[in-house]
Structures are given as structure tokens and as C-alpha cells.
C-alpha positions as CSV (number, residue, x, y, z in Angstrom):
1,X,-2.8,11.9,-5.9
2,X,-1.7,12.4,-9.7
3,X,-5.2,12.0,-11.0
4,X,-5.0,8.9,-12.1
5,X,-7.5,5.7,-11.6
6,X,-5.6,4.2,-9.0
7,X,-5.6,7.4,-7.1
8,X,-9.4,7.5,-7.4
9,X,-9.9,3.9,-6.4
10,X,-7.8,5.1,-3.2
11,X,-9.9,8.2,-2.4
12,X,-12.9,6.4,-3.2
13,X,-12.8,2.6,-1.9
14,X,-10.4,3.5,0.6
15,X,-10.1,6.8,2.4
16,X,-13.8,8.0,2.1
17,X,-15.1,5.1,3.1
18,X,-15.4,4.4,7.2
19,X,-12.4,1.9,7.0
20,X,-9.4,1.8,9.4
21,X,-6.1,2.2,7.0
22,X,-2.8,1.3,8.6
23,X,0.4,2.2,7.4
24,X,4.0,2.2,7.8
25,X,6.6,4.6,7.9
26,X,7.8,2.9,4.3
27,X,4.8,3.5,2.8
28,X,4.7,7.2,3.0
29,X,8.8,7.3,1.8
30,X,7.3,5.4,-0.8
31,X,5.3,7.4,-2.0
32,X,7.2,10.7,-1.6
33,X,9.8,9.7,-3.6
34,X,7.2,8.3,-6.6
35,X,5.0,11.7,-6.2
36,X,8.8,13.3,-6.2
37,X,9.5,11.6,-9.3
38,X,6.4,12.6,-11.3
39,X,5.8,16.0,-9.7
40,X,8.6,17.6,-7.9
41,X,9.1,17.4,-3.9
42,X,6.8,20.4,-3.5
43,X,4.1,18.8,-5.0
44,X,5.2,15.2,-2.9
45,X,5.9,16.9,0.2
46,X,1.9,18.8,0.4
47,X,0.4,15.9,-0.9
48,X,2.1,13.6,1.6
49,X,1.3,15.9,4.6
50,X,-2.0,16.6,3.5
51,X,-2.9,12.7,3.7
52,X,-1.1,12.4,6.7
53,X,-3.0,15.1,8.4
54,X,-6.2,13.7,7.3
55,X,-6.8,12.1,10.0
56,X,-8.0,8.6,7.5
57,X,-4.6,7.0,8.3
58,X,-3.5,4.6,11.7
59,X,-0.3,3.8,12.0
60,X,1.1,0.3,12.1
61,X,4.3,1.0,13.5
62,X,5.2,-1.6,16.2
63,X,8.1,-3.5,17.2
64,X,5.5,-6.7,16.3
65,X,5.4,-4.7,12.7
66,X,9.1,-4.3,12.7
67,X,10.3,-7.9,13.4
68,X,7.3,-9.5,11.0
69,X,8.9,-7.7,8.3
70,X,12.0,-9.0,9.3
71,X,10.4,-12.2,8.9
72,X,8.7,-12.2,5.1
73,X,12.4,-10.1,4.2
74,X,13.8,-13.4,5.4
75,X,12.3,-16.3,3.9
76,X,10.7,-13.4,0.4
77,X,12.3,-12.3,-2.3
78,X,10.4,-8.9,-2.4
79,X,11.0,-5.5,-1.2
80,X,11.4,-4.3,2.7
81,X,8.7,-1.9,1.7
82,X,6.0,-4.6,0.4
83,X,7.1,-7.3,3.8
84,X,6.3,-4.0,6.0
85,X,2.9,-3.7,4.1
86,X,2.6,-7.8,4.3
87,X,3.3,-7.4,8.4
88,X,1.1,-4.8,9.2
89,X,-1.8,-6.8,7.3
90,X,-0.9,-9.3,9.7
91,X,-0.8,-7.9,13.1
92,X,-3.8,-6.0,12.6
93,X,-5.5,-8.5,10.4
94,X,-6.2,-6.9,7.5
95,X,-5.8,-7.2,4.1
96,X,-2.2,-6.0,2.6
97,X,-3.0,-3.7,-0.2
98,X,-1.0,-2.6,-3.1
99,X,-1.4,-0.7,-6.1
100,X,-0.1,-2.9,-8.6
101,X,1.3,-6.4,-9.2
102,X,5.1,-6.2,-9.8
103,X,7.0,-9.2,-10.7
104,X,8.9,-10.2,-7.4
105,X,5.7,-9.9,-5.8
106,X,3.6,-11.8,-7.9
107,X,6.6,-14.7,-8.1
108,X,6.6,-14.9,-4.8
109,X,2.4,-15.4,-4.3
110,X,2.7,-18.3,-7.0
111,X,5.7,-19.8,-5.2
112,X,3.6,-19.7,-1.7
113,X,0.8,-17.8,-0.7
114,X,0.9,-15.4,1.7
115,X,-0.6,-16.0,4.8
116,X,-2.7,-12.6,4.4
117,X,-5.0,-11.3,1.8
118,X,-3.8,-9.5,-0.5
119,X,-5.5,-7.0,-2.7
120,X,-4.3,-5.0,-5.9
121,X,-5.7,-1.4,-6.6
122,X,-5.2,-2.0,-10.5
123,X,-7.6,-5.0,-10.1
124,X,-10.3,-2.4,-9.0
125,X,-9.6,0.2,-12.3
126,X,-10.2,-2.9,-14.6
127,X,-13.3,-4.2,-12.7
128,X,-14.9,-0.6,-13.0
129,X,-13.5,-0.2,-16.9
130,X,-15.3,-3.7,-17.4
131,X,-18.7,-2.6,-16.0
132,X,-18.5,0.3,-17.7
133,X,-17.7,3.1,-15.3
């Protein structure tokens, strides 16, 4: 959304591909308030209801969602945001995805492993930079 690599990897990997994307409610606060940050809640608010309107996105909201969240918030040290992004991986069996590996998250993976996969968009920008691309 900000033109970065990250961004690309999402429109590229992600939203243009035939892929079902789940999300939560969290998710899209999330990432008003960062696009809000960095460019103003104009900017956050058309971007936000342009990829909501897309048509690319499924949401995961569920009371299953809601109370396996609950569950990783109670035995993880990490965000409510990153255990709704951990449940909804889980319910509809996919992989959790997040942009990059922050320290409570990546404490937490080396304390236990999560019982879903989990994938890191900055992992993709540095694959690509390594071949070249």
C-alpha cells in the first residue's frame, strides 16, 4: 500500500493470485492505524476500503475465531492482533501470515512452535533480493 516490497509481495503472492485470504477485524485496524501513521487517515481510510471492497478478502470472523484467540492470548506472550491472525490460520487451516518478525513473536516460536504455519512477508523481499529480482 506505501510502495514498498512488502506491499508488492502482498499484491503479487497474495491478492492477485487465485488464493482464499481470510482476515480479521484486527487486521484491517491494524493496518489503518500504520497507513494512518505514515500517510494520513485519508490516505488509510481509501486504501483500507479499497482492499476491502476488492472482493480478494474472506472474512474469518467467528465465535470459533474469537475464543482461539482467546486461547494463544492466554498461554502467548504476543499481541491480541497476531493470536487473531494465529486463530484464523487455524480454523480455516491456513497458514498465519505476517509481514515481519517482531520480537514477542519470534520469542514465542522458539519457546514453542505454533501449531500453524507461519509465514513472514519480509522472508519473500529477501528471497527475491537474493535471486536477483
Amino acid at each position: 500500500m506505501l510502495g514498498e516490497d512488502i506491499g508488492e509481495v502482498v499484491r503479487d503472492e497474495i491478492l492477485s493470485a487465485q488464493r482464499r485470504v481470510y482476515f480479521g477485524k484486527t487486521a484491517v485496524s491494524e493496518l489503518f492505524y500504520i497507513l494512518c501513521r505514515r500517510r494520513g487517515e485519508r490516505f488509510a481510510r481509501e486504501a483500507a476500503e479499497s482492499l476491502l471492497m476488492s472482493g480478494r478478502l474472506s472474512t474469518a470472523s467467528s465465535d470459533e475465531v474469537d475464543m482461539q484467540a482467546g486461547a494463544y492470548k492466554c498461554a502467548r506472550s504476543i499481541s491480541l492482533a497476531d493470536c487473531y491472525v494465529l486463530a484464523a490460520a487455524r480454523v480455516f487451516g491456513a497458514a498465519a501470515v505476517f509481514a515481519k518478525k517482531e520480537d514477542d513473536l519470534t520469542r514465542e516460536m522458539k519457546r514453542k512452535p505454533f501449531d500453524v504455519e507461519v509465514v513472514f512477508l519480509e522472508d519473500f523481499v529477501k528471497a527475491s533480493k537474493g535471486r536477483g529480482e
